[in-house]
C-alpha positions in Angstrom: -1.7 12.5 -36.5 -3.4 14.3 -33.9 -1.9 15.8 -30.6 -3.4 18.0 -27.8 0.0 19.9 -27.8 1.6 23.1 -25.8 3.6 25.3 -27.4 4.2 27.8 -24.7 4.8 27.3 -21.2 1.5 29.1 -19.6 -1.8 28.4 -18.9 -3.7 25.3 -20.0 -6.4 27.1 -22.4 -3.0 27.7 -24.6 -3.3 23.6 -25.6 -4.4 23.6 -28.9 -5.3 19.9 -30.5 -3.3 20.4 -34.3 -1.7 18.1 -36.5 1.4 17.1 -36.1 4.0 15.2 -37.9 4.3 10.7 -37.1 7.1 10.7 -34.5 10.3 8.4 -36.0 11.7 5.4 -33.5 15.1 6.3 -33.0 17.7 3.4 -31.6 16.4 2.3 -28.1 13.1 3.9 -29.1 9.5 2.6 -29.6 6.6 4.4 -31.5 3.3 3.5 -29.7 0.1 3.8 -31.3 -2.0 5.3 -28.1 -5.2 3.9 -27.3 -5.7 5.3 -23.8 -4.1 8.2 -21.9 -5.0 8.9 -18.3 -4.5 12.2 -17.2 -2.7 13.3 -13.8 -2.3 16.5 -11.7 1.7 16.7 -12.9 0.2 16.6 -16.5 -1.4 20.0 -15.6 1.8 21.7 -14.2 4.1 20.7 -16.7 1.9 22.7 -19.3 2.2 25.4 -16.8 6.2 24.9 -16.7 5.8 24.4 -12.7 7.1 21.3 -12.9 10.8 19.8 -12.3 11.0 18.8 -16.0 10.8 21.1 -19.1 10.2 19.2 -22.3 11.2 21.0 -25.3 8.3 22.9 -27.2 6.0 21.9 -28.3 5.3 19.0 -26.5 2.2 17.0 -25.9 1.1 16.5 -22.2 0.3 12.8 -20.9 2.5 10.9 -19.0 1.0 7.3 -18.8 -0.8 5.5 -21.6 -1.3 2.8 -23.4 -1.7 1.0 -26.7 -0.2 -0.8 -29.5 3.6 -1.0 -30.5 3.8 0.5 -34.3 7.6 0.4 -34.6 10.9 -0.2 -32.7 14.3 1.7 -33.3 17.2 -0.5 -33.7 18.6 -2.8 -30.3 14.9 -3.0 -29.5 14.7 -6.6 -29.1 12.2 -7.6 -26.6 9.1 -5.7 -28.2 7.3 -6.2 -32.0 5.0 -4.7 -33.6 1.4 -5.4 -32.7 2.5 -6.1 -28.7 0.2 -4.4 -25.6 2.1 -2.0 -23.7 1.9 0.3 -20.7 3.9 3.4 -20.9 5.1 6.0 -18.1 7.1 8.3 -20.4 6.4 11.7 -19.1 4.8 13.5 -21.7 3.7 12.7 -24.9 0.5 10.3 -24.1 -1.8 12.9 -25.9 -1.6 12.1 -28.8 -2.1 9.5 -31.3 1.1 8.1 -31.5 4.3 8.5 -29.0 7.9 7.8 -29.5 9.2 6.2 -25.9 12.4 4.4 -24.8 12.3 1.0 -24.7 12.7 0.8 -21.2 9.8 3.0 -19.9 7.5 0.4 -21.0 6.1 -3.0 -20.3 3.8 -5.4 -21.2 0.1 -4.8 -20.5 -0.3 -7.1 -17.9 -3.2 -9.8 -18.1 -6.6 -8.9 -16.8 -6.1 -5.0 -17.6 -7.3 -3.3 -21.1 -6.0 -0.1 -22.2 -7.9 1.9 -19.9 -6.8 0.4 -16.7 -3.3 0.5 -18.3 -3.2 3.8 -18.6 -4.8 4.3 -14.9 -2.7 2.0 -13.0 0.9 2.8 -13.4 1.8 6.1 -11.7 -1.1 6.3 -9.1 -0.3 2.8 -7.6 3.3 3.0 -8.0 3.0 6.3 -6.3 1.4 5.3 -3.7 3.3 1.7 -2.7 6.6 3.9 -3.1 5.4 6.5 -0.3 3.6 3.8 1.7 6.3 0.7 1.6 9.4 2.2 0.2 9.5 5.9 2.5 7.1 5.4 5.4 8.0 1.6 5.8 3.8 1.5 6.8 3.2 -2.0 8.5 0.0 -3.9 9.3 -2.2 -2.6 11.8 -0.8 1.0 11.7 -3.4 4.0 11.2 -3.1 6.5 7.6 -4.4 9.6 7.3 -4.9 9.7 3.6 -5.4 13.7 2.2 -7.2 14.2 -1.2 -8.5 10.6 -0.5 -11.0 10.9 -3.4 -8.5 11.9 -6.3 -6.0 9.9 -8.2 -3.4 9.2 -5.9 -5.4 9.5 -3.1 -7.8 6.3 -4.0 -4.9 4.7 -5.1 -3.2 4.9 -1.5 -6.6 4.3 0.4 -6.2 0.6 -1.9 -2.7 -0.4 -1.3 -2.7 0.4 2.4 -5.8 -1.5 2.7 -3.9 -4.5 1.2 -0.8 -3.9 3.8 -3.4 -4.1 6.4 -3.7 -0.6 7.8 -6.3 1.1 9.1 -7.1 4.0 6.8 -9.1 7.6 7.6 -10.0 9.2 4.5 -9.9 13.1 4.5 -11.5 15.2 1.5 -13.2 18.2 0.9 -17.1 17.0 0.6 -19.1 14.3 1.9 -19.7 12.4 -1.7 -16.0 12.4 -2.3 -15.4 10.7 1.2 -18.2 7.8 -0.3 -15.9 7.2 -3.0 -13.1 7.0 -0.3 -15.1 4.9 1.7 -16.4 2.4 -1.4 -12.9 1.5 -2.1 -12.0 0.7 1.6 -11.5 3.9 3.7 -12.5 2.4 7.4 -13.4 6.4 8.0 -13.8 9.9 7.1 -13.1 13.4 8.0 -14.8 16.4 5.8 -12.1 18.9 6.3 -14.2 21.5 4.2 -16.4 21.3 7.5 -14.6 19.6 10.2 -11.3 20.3 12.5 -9.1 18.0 10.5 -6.5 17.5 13.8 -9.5 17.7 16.2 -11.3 14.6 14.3 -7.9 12.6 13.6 -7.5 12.1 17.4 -11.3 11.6 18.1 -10.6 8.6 15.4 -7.9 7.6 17.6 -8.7 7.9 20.9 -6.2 10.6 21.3 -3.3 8.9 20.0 -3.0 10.0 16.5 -1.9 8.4 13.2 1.2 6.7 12.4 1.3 8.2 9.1 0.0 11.0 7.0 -0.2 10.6 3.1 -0.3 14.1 1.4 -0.7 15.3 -2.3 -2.6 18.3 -1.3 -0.2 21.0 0.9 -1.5 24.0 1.6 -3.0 24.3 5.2 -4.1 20.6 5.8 -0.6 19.9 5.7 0.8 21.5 9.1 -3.0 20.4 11.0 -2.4 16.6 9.5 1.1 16.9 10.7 0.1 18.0 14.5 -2.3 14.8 14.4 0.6 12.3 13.9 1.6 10.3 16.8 4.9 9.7 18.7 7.1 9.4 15.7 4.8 9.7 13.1 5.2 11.0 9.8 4.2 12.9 7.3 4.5 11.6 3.4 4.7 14.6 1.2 4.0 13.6 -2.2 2.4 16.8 -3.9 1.2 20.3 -3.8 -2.7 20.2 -5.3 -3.9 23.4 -3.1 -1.3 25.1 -5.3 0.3 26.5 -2.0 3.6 25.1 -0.5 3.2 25.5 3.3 5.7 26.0 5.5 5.9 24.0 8.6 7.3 24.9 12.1 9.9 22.5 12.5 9.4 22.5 16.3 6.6 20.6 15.4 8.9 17.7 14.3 11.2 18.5 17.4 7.9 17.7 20.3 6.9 14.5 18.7 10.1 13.3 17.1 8.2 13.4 14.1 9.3 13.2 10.3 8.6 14.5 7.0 9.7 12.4 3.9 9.1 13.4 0.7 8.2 10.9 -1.8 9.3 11.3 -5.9 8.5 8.4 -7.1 9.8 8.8 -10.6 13.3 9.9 -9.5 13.6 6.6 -7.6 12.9 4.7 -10.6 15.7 5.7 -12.1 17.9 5.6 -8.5 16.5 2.2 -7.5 15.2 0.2 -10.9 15.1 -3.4 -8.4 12.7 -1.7 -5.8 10.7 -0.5 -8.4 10.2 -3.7 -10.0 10.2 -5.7 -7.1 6.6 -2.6 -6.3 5.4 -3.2 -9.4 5.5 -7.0 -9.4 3.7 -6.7 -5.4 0.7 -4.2 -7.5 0.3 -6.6 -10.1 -0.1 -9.2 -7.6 -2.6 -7.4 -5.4 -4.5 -6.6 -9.0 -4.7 -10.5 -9.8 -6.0 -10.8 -6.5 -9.1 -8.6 -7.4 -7.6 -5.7 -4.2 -6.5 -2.8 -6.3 -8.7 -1.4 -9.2 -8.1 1.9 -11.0 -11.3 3.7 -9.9 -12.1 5.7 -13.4 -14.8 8.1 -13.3 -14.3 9.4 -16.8 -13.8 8.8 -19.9 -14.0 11.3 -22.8 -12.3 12.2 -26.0 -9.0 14.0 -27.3 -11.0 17.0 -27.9 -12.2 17.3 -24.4 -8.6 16.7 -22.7 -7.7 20.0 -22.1 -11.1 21.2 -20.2 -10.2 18.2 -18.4 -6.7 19.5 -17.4 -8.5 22.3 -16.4 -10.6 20.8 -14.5 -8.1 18.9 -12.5 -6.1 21.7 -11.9 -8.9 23.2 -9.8 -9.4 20.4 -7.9 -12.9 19.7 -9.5 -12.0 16.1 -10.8 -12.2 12.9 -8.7 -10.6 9.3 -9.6 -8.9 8.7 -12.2 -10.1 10.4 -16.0 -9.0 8.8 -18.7 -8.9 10.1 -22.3 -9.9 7.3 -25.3 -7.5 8.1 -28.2 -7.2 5.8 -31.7 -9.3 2.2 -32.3 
């Protein structure tokens, strides 16, 4: 089969797209033939070995796909051959065919082909873990959403639209706050150009926002936390700028104001119910024609690894999504 594959932790021109040998399905283990692979900014630093988790070399980057179920491992009872799945496995997605565990993958769910599949799972689930799970976001409450045109960022604009907030979109252009505002931003702050606290309390009126959703870091985060209100907080989910900042904490002291992190895939693990009782809330909201994985790409294996590259330098908007196998 073919694999987009990294055999040294470095940088991401070392991918190389080789052969590689048909994975086996080991007990609890399903072989999935991939049909769609979306690519996200962890993708990129795992590859670089910045990431919490080291897979053993070589490895093939791609943590959510989907496609077809090839083979099961023995006790795998609930999936057969030729069933539609979603996966969130970690790694592995580029390629043509990826062994999983059982229990990282579901059904596809009805309405969705492959290529939403792959888009919907870690962006969404992301997001309504930061926005429901951590900052407990209610109806009528104002976001400040960071990166608001990228992956996570759309995604968040979406589900906090469905909770009922009121959401201002800030990103690093005026065509990437459009795509914010086409998918339900109520406003927008260019903070290539603009005073990112100055323009939060214009938005406002002074008060500030009840939450701040950030997968960027760098310098926006300390100026998005100074915009929070009384007891706001900031959500901080990921470092895109490539810098992790390092915040005052008298800042949290003035305003009683918080910081939460937000790791989504650890609290699978730590909380399986809350997870499925997100997933089944998403799924819902899809039905319901409110979420929609906003894909602005779609190429080939061979071009996956400009891609990565791509997305590591922040040059990549929505969600890309990589077309592997029939």
């Amino acid at each position: 089969m073919k694999a987009l594959l990294c055999h040294a932790f470095g940088p991401l021109s070392g991918l190389r797209l080789d052969d590689a040998a048909d994975p086996p399905a080991g007990p609890g283990q399903v072989v999935v033939a991939v049909r769609a692979c979306s690519l996200n900014f962890p993708d990129a630093l795992i590859v670089q070995g910045l990431y919490q988790v080291k897979p053993q070399l070589p490895f093939s980057p791609g943590a959510e796909f989907a496609g077809v179920v090839e083979r099961v491992g023995a006790g795998v009872e609930h999936l057969r051959p030729g069933d539609a799945v979603v996966a969130f496995a970690g790694h592995g997605g580029l390629a043509e065919r990826c062994v999983v565990d059982a229990q990282r993958l579901m059904p596809l769910p009805r309405g969705m082909d492959f290529a939403q599949g792959a888009a919907f799972l870690l962006t969404f689930g992301t997001a309504l873990h930061a926005l429901r799970s951590v900052g407990r976001l209610e109806a009528g409450q104002q976001l400040l959403v960071l990166g608001a045109a990228g992956g996570v960022g759309l995604a968040a604009v979406q589900v906090a639209k469905a909770m009922g907030a009121r959401v201002i979109a800030g990103a690093s252009s005026a065509a990437r706050l459009r795509l914010a505002a086409e998918h339900g931003a109520d406003c927008g702050i260019d903070y290539s150009t603009e005073d990112l606290r100055r323009r939060v309390l214009d938005l406002t009126g002074g008060r500030g926002v009840d939450l701040v959703l950030d997968p960027v870091g760098g310098s926006l985060s300390e100026s998005a936390l100074r915009a929070t209100a009384w007891r706001g907080a900031l959500l901080v989910v990921g470092f895109a700028a490539g810098d992790i900042p390092r915040v005052p904490l008298n800042l949290l002291l003035l305003n009683e104001r918080r910081a939460l992190g937000v790791y989504w895939g650890e609290a699978i693990r730590r909380d399986p119910e809350q997870h499925a009782d997100n997933l089944r809330q998403l799924l819902q909201w899809f039905d319901q024609g409110q979420l929609r994985p906003v894909i602005t790409e779609r190429i080939g294996l061979e071009q996956a690894r400009d891609a990565l590259e791509r997305m590591a330098a922040r040059a990549v908007t929505g969600k890309v999504v990589v077309d592997i196998g029939g």
